[in-house]
MOPAC internal coordinates of N, CA, C and O (Angstrom, degrees):
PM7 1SCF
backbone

  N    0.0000 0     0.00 0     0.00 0    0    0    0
  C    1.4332 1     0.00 0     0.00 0    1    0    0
  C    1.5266 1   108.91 1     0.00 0    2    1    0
  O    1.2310 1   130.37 1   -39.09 1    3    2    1
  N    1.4155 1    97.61 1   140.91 1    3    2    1
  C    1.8326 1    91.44 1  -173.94 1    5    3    2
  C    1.7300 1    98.52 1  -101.34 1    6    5    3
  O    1.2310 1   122.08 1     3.15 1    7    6    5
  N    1.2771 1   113.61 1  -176.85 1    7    6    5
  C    1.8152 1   109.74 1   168.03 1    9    7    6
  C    1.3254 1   120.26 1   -42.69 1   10    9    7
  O    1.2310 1   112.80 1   154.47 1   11   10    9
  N    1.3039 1   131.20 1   -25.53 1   11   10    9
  C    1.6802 1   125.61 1   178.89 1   13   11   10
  C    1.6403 1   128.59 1  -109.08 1   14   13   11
  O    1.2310 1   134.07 1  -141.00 1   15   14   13
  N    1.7252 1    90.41 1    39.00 1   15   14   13
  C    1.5308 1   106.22 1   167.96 1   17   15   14
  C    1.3767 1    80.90 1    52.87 1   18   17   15
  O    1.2310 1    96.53 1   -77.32 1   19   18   17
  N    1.3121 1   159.08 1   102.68 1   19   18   17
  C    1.5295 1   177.40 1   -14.31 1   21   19   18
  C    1.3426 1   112.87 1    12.91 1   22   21   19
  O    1.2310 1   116.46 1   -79.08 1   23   22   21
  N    1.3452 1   124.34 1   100.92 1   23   22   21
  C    1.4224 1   136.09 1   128.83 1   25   23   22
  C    1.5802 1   150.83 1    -0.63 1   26   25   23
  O    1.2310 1   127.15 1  -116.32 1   27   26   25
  N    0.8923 1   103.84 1    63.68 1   27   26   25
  C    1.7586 1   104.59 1  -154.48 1   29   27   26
  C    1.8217 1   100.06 1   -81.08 1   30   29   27
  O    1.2310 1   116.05 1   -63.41 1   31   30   29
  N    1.5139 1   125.12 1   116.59 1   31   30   29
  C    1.1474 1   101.82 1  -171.93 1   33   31   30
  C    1.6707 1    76.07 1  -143.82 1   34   33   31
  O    1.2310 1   132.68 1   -40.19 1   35   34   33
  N    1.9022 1    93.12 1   139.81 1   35   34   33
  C    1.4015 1   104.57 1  -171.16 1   37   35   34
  C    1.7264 1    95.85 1   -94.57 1   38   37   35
  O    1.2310 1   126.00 1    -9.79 1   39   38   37
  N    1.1988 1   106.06 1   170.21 1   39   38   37
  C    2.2022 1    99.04 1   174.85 1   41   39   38
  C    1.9230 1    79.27 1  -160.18 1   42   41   39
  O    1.2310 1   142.06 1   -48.51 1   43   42   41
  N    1.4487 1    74.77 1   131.49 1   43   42   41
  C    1.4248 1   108.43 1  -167.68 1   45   43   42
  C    1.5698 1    84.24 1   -99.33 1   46   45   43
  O    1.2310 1   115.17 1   -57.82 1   47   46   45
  N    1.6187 1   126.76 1   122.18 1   47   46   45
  C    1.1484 1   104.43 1   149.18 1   49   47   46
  C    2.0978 1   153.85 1  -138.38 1   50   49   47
  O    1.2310 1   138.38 1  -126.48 1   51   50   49
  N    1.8187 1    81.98 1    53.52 1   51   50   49
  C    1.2035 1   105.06 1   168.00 1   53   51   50
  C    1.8911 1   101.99 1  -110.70 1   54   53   51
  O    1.2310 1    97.67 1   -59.33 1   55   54   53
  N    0.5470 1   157.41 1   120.67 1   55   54   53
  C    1.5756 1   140.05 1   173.88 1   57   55   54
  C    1.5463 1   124.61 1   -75.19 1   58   57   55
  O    1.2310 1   125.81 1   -26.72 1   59   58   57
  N    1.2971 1   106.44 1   153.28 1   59   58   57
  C    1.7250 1    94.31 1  -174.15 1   61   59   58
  C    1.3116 1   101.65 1  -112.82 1   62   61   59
  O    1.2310 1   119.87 1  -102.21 1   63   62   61
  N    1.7742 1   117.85 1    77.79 1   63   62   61
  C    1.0790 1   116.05 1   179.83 1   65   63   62
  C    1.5951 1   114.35 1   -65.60 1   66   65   63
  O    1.2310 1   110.61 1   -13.62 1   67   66   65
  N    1.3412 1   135.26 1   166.38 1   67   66   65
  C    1.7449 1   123.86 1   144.56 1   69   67   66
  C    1.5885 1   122.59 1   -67.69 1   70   69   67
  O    1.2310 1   122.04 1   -70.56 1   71   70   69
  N    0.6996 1   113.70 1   109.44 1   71   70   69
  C    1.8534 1    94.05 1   162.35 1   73   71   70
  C    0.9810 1   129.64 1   -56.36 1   74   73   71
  O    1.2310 1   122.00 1   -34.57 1   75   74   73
  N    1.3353 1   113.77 1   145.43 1   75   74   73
  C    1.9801 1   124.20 1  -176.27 1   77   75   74
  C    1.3366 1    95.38 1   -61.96 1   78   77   75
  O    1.2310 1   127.48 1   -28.45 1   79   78   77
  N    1.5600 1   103.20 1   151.55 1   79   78   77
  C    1.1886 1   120.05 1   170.02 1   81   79   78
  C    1.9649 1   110.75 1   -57.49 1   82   81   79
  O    1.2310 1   129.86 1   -33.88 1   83   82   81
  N    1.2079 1    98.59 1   146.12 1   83   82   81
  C    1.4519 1   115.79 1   169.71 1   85   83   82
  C    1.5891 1   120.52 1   -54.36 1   86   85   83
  O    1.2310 1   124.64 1   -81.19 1   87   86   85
  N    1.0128 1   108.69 1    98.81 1   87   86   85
  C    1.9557 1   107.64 1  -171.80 1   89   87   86
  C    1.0807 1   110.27 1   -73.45 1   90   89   87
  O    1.2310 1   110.82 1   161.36 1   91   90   89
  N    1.7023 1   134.86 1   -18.64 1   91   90   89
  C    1.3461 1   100.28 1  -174.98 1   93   91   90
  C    1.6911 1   116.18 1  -113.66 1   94   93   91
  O    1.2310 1   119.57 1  -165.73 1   95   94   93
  N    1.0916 1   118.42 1    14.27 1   95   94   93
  C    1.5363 1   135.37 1   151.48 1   97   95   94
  C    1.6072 1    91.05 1   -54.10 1   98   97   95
  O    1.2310 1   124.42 1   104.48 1   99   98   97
  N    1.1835 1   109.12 1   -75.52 1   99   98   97
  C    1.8304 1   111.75 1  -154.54 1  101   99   98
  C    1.7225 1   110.07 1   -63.84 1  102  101   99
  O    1.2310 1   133.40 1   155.05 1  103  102  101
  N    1.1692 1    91.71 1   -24.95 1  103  102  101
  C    1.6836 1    90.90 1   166.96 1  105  103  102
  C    1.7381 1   134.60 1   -91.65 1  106  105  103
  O    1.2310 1   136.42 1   159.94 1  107  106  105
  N    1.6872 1    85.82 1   -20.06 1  107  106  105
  C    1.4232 1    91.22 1   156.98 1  109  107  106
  C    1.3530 1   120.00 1   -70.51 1  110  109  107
  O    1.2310 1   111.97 1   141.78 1  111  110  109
  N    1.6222 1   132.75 1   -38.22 1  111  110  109
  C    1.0633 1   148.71 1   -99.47 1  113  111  110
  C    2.1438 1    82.19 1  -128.46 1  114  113  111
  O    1.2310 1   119.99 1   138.36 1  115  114  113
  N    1.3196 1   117.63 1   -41.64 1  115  114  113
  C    1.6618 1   130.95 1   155.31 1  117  115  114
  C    1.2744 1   108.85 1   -63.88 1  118  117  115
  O    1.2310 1   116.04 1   124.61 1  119  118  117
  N    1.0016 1   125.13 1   -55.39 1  119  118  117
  C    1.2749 1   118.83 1   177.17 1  121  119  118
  C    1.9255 1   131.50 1   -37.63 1  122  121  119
  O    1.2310 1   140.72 1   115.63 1  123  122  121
  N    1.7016 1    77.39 1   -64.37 1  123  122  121
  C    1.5967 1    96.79 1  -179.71 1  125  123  122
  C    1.7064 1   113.05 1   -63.24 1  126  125  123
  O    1.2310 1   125.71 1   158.08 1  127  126  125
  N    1.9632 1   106.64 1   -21.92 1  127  126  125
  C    1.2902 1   100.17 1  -171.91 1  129  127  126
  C    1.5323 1    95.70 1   -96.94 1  130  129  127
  O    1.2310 1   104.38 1   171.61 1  131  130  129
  N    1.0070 1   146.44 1    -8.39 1  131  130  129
  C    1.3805 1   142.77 1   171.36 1  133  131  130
  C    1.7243 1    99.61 1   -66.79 1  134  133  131
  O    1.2310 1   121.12 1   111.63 1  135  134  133
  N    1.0522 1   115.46 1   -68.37 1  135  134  133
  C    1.3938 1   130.37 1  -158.71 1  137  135  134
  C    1.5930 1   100.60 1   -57.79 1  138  137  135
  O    1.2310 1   116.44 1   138.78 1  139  138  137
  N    1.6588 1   124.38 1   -41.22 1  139  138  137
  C    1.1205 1   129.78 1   163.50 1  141  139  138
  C    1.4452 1   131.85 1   -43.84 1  142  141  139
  O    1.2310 1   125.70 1   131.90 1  143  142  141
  N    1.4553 1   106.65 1   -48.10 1  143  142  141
  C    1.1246 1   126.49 1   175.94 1  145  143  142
  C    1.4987 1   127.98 1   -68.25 1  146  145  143
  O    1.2310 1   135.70 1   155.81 1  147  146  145
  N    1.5723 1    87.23 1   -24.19 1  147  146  145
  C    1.8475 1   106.12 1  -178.92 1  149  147  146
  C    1.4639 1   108.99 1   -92.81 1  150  149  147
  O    1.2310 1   118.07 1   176.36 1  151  150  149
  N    1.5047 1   121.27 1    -3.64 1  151  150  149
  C    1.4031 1   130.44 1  -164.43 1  153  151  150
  C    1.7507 1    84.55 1  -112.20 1  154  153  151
  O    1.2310 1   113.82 1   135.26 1  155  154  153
  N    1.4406 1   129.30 1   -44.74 1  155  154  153
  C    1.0254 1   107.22 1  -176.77 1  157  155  154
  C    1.9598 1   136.72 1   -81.72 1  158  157  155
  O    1.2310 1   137.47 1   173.95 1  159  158  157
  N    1.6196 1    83.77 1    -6.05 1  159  158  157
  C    1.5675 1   104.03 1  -175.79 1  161  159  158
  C    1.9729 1    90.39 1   -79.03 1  162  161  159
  O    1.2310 1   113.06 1   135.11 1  163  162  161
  N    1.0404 1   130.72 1   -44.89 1  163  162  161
  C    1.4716 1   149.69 1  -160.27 1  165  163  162
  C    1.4539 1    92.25 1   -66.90 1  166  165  163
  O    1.2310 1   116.25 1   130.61 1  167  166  165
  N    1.4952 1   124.73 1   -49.39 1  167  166  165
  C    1.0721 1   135.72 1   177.00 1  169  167  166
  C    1.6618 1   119.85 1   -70.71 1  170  169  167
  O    1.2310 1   116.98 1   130.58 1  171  170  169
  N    0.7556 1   123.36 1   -49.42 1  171  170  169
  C    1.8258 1   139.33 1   154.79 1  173  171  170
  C    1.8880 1   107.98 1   -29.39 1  174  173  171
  O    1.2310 1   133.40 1   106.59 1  175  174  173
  N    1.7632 1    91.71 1   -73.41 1  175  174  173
  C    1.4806 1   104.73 1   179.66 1  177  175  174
  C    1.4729 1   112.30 1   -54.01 1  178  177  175
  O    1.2310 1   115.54 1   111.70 1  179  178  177
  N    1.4002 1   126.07 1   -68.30 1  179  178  177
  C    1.5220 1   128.96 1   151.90 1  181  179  178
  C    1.3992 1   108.93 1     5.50 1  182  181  179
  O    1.2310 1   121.81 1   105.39 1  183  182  181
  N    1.6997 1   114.14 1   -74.61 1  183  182  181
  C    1.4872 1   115.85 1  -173.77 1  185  183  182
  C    1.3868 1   133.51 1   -56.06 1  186  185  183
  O    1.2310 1   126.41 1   155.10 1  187  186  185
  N    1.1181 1   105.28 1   -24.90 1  187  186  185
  C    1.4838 1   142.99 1  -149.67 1  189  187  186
  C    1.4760 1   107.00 1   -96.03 1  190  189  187
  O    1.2310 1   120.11 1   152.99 1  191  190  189
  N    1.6060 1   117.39 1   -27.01 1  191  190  189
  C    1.0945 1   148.05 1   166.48 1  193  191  190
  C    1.0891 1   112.50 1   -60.78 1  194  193  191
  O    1.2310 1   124.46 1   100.40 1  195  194  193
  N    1.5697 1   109.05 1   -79.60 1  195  194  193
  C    1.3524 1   141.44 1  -164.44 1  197  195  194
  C    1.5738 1   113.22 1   -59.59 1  198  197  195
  O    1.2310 1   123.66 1   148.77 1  199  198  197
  N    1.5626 1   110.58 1   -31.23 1  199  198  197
  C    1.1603 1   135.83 1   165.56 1  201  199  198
  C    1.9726 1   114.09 1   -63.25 1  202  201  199
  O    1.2310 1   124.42 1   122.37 1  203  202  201
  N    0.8521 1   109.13 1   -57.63 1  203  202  201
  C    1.2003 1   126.66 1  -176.03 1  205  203  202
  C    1.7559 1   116.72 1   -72.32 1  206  205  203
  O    1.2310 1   125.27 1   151.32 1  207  206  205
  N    1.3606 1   107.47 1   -28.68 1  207  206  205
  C    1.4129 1   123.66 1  -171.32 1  209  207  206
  C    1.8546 1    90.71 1   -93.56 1  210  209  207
  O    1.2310 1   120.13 1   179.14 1  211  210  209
  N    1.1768 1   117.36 1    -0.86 1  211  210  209
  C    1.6090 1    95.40 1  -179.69 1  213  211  210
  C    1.3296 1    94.64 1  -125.21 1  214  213  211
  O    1.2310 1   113.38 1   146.91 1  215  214  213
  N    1.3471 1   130.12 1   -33.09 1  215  214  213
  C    1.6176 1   119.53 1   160.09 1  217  215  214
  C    1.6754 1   102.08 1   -49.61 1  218  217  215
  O    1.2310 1   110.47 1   128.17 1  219  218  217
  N    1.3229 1   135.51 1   -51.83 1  219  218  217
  C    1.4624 1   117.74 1   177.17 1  221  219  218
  C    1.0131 1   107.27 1   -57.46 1  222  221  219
  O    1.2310 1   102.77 1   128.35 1  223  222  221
  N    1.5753 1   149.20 1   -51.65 1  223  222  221
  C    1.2665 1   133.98 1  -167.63 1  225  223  222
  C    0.9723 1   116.31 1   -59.57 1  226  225  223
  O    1.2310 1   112.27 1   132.14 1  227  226  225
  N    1.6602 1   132.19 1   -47.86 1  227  226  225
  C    1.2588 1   141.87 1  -164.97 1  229  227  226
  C    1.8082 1    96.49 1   -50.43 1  230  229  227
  O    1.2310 1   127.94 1   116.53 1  231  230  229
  N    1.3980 1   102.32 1   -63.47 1  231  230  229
  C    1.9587 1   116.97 1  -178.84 1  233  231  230
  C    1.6077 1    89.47 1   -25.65 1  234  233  231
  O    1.2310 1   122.71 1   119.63 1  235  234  233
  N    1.2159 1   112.40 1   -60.37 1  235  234  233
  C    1.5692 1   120.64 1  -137.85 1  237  235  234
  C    1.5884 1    93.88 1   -63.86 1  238  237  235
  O    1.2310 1   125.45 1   105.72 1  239  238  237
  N    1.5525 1   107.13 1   -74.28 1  239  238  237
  C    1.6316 1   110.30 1   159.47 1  241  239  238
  C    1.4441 1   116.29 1   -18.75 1  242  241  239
  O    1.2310 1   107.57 1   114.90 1  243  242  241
  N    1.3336 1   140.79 1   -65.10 1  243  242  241
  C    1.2620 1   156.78 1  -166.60 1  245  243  242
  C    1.9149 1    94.30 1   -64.16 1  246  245  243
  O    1.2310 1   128.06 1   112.08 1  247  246  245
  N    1.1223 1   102.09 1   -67.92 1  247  246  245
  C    1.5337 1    89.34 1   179.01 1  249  247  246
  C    1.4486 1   119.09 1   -57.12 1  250  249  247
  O    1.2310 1   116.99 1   154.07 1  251  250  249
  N    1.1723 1   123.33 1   -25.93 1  251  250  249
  C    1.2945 1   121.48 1  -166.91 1  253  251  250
  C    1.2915 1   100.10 1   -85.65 1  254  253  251
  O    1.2310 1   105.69 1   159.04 1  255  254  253
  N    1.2821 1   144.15 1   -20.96 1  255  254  253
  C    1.7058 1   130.37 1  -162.60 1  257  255  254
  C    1.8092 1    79.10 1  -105.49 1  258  257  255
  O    1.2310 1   109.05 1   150.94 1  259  258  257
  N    1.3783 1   138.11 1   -29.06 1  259  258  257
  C    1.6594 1   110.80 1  -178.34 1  261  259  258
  C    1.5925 1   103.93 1   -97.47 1  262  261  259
  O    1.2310 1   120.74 1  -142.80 1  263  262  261
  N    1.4897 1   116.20 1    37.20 1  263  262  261
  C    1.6048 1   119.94 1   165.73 1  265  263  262
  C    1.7464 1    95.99 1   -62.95 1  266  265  263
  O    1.2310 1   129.24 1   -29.59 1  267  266  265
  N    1.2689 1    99.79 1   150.41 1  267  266  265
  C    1.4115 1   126.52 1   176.42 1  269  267  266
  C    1.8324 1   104.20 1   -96.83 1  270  269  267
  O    1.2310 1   128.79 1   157.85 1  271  270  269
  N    1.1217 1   100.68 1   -22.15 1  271  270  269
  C    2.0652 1    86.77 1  -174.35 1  273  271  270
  C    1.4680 1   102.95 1  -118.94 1  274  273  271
  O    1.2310 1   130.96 1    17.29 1  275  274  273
  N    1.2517 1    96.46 1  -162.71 1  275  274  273
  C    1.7980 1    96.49 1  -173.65 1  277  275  274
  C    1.3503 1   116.93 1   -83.43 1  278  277  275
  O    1.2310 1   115.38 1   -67.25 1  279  278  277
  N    1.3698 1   126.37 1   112.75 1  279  278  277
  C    1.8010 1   134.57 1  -151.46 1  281  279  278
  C    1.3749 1    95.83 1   -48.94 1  282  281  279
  O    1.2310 1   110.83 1   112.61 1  283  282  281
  N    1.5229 1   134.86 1   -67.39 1  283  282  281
  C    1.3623 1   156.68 1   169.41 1  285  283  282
  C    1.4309 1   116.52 1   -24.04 1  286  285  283
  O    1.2310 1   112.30 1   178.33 1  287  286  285
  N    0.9103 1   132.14 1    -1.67 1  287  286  285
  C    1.7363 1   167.55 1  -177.14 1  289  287  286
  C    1.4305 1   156.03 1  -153.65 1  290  289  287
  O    1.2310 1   112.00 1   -91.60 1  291  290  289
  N    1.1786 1   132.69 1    88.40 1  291  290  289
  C    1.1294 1   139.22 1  -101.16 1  293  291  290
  C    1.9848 1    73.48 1  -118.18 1  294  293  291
  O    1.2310 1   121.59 1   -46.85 1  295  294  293
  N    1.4685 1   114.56 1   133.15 1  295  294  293
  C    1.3352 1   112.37 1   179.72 1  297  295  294
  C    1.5531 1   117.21 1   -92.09 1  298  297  295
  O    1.2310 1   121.70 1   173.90 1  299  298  297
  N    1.2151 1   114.35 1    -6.10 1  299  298  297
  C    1.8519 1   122.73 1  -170.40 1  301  299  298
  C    1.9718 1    83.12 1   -91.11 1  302  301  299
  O    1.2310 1   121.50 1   119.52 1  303  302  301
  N    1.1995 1   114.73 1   -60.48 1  303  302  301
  C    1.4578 1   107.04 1  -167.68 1  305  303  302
  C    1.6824 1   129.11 1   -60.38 1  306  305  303
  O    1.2310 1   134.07 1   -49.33 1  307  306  305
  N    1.3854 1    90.39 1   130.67 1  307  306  305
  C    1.5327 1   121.65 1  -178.21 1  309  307  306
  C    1.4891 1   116.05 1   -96.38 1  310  309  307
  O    1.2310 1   118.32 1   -51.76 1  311  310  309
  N    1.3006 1   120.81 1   128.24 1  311  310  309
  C    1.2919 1   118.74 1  -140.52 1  313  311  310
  C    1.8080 1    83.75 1  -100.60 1  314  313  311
  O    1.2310 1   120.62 1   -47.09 1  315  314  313
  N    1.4025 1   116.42 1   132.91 1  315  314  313
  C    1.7557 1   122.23 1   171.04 1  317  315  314
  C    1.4007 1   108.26 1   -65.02 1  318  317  315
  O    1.2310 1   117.20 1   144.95 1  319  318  317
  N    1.6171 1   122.94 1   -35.05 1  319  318  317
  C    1.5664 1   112.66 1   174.28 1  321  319  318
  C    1.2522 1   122.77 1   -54.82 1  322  321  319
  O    1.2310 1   114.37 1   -25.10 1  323  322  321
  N    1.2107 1   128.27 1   154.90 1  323  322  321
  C    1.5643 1   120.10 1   158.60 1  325  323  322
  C    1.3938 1    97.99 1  -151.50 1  326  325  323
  O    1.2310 1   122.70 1   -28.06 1  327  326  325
  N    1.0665 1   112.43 1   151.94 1  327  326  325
  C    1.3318 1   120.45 1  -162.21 1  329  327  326
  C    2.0182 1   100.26 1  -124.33 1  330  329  327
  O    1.2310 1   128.65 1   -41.08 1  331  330  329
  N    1.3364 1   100.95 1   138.92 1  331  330  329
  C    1.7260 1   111.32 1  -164.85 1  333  331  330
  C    1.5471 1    92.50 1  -117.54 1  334  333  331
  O    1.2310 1   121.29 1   -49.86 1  335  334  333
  N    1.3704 1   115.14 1   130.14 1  335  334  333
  C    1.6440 1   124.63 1   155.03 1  337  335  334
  C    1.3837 1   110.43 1  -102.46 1  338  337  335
  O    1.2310 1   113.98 1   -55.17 1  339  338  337
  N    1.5248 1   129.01 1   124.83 1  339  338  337
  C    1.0882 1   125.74 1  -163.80 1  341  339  338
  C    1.7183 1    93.82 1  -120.37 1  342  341  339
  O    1.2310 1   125.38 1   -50.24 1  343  342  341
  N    1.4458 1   107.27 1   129.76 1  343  342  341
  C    1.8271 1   112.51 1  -158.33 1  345  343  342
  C    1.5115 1    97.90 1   -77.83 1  346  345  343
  O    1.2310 1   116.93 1   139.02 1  347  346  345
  N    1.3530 1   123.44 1   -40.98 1  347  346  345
  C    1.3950 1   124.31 1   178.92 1  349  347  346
  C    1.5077 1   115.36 1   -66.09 1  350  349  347
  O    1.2310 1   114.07 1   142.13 1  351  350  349
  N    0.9962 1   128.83 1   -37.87 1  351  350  349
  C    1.4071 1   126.15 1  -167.23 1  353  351  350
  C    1.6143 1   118.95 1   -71.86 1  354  353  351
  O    1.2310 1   117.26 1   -80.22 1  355  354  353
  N    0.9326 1   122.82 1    99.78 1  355  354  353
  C    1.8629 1   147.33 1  -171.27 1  357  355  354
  C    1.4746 1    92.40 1   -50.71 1  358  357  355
  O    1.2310 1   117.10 1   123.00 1  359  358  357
  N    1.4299 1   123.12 1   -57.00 1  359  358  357
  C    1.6608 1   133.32 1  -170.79 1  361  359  358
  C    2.1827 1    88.89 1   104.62 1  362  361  359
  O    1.2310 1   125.49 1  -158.43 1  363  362  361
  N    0.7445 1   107.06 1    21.57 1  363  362  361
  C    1.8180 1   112.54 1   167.83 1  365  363  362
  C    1.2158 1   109.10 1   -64.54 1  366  365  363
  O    1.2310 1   120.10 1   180.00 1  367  366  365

């Protein structure tokens, strides 16, 4: 307002809005870090595996050379064949 109670009001009339942020940077940008993150957990677990699967083997190896019976023969197993001699039968 100037000295005669008058109103001075400027009007801009192009506006200087901001523009919205760029969406597909930021959606690339989730993307790539999801997918990253899921490649590196995959990769972790992988190891973790691979790790674990050769400490079991090693055991397995290890048990097997201080076996007590003959390796080539397994002492719990019961064989499904059985074999029948029948006294009458000539083979005629």
């Amino acid at each position: 307002m100037n000295g005669n109670n008058e109103a001075i009001v400027h009007v801009v009339e192009t506006p200087d809005c901001p523009t919205g942020p760029d969406i597909i940077p930021i959606v690339a940008g989730v993307v790539a870090g999801i997918v990253l993150i899921g490649l590196a957990l995959l990769l972790i677990w992988k190891l973790l595996m691979i790790i674990h699967d050769r400490r079991e083997f090693a055991k397995f190896e290890k048990e097997k050379m201080n076996a007590k019976w003959d390796t080539g023969e397994n002492p719990i197993y019961k064989s499904a064949v059985t074999t029948v001699v029948n006294p009458k039968y000539e083979g005629k």
